[in-house]
N, C-alpha and C positions, 0 to 999 in steps of 0.2 A: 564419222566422228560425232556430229551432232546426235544421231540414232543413240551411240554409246554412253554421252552425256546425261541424253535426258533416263534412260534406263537407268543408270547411277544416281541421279536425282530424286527419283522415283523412290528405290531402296530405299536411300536413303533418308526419306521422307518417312516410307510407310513401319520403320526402324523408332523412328523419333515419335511416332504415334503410336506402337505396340508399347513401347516405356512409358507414354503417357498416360498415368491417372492421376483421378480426383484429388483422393487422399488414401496414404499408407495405410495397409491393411491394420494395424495397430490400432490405429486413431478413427477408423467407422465405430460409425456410431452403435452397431453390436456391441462392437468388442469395451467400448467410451462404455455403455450400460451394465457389460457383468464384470469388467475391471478396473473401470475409471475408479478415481477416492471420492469424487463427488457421491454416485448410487450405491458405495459400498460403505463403506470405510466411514467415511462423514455420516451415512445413515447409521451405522452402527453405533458411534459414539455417542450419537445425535439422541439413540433411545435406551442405551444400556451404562454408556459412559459421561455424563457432562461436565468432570471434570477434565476429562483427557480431549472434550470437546474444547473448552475454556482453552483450553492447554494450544490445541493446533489449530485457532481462529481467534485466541486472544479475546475472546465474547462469548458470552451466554446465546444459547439457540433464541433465547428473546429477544435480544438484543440485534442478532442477527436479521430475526424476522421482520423486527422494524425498520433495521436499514435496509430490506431488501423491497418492503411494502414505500419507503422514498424512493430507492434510487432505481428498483427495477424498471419502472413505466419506461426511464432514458436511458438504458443498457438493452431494452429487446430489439430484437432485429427481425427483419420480415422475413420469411422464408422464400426462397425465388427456385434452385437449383437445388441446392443440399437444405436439411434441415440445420437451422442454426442453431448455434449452441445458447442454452438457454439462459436467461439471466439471475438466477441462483447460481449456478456453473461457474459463470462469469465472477460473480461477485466472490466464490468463494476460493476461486483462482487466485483476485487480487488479493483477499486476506490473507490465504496460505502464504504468498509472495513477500508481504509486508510482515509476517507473523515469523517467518524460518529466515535462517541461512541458505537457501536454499535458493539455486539459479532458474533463471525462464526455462533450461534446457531440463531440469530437475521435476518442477511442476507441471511442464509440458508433456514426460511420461507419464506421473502420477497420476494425472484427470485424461489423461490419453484425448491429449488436443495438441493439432499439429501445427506448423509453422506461425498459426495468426498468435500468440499466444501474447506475445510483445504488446501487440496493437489491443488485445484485449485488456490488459493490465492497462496502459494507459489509457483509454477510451474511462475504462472503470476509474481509475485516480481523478480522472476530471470532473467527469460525474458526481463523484463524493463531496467534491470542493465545492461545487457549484452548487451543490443541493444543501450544504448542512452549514456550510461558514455563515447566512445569515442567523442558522438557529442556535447554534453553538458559542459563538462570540457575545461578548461583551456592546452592549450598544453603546456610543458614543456620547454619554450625555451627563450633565452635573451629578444626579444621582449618585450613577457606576463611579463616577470618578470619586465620590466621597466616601462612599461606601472602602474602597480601594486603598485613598488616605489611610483610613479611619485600620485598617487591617496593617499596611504598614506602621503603623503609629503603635499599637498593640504588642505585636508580633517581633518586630523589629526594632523597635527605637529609633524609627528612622521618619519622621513627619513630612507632610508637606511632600509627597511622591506618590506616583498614580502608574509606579512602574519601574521595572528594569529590562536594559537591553544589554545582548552579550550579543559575540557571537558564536557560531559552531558549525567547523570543518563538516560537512556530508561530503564524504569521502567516493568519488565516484570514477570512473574512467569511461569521460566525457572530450575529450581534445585537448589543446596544449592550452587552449585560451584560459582555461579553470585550474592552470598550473600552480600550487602555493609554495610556499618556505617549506612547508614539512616534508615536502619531496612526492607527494602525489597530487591530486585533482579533488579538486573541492568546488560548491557554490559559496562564493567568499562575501559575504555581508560587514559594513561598518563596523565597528567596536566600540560604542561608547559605555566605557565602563563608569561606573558611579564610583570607583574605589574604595567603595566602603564594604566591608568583607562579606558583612552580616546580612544587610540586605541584595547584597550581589549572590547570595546563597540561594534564592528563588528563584534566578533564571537559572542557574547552573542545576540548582535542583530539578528545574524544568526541564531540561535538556537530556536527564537521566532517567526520568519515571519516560521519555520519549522513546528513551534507547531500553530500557526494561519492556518497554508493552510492547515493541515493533525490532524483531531480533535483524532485521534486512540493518541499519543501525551499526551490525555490528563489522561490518564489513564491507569493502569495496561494493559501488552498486553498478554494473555495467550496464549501461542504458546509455542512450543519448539525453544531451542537455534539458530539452524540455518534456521528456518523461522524466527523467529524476526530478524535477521539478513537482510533476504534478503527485508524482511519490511522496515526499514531503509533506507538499499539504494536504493530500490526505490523510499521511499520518498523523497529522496535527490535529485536524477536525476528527479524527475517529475515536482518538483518546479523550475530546471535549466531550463527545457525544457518549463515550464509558461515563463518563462523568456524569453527565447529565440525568444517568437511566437508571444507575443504583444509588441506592439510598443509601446504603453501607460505605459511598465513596471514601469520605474523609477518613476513616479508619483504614483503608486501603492504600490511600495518597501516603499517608502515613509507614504503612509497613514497607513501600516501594520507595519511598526518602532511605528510611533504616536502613535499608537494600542496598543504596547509592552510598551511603555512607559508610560502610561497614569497611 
């Protein structure tokens, strides 16, 4: 009986090792090079098309370049066993992610990358956050704040204010703990509303040029709690840093209000 055992065992073993690979023939790095969107598709648009590049990374290839010349040095990885997937790849994974409707299962065939695909997007969200919220924000200091004043006071009719706070449902399926009134899951932030229509128009407007420039926004985001998290604020930091890069912004902010309000 023992003899019989370990004979079974054996099969059985050498069964669970003939199934055993690396990674699915799909997703080598062959087949990642002549049919991934990264070396095709992105290249293409990258040199015949940049408005349809605009269009499916939400950035100019300049714009790109730059964030990728921050944040690549803390997205590469070493190579040990397989070659790793590289940090352009990466970076343009999380944009597509943030940029479409489109699920981790969706973008994980397109750039023909397998199961880690989750971990890459959040790896890359963090990245983002941690590299660009010093350069992007507002510094804490009498200046800014006056400056700020002085724009409400203008703008608004609204003096003596260095800000508005709403807040806004990201809608996610995340656990029951982020359970809201509207009947699905959200990260639920305080409410303090000013009640005043005109200048509560600027966060609300904010929260709309947010959901224009990053289409993920527009739809359930199925992740866990603390990658939806780092989703957010990178999309926050990346639209500072649109901001930041063209000169044309204001006339843009502009057509993407019009957009919101329409």
């Amino acid at each position: 009986m023992f003899t019989i055992y370990l004979k079974l065992k054996r099969l059985k073993n050498a069964k669970k090792q003939k199934r055993k690979c690396w990674v699915r023939p799909i997703f080598r790095l062959e087949r990642r090079r002549l049919q991934g969107a990264s070396d095709n598709l992105v290249r293409e648009m990258q040199l015949n098309d940049p408005d349809k590049y605009f269009n499916y990374f939400r950035m100019s290839s300049e714009t790109f370049r730059r964030l990728l010349a921050l944040v690549g040095p803390l997205i590469t990885k070493q190579e040990y066993i397989r070659e790793p997937i590289p940090p352009r790849t990466r970076l343009e994974v999380t944009l597509r992610y943030l940029a479409s409707r489109d699920s981790m299962t969706s973008i994980s065939y397109a750039f023909r990358i397998g199961h880690n695909i989750s971990k890459i997007i959040a790896e890359t969200c963090e990245v983002i956050w941690t590299t660009l919220k010093e350069e992007v924000f507002l510094q804490p200091n009498e200046t800014n704040w006056q400056t700020i004043n002085e724009d409400f006071d203008k703008h608004w009719n609204f003096p003596h204010c260095i800000g508005a706070i709403n807040g806004k449902h990201i809608v996610a399926n995340s656990g029951s703990c982020f359970y809201n009134y509207k009947g699905n899951h959200s990260i639920n932030k305080e409410n303090f509303n000013y009640r005043l229509s005109r200048a509560r128009r600027v966060v609300e407007s904010a929260f709309g040029i947010l959901a224009v420039g990053w289409r993920i926004f527009h739809r359930s985001i199925i992740a866990c709690t603390s990658t939806v998290q780092k989703i957010v604020q990178a999309a926050i930091v990346l639209l500072l840093l649109r901001k930041n890069i063209c000169h044309c912004e204001k006339d843009a902010m502009k057509f993407l209000v019009l957009q919101i309000m329409r």
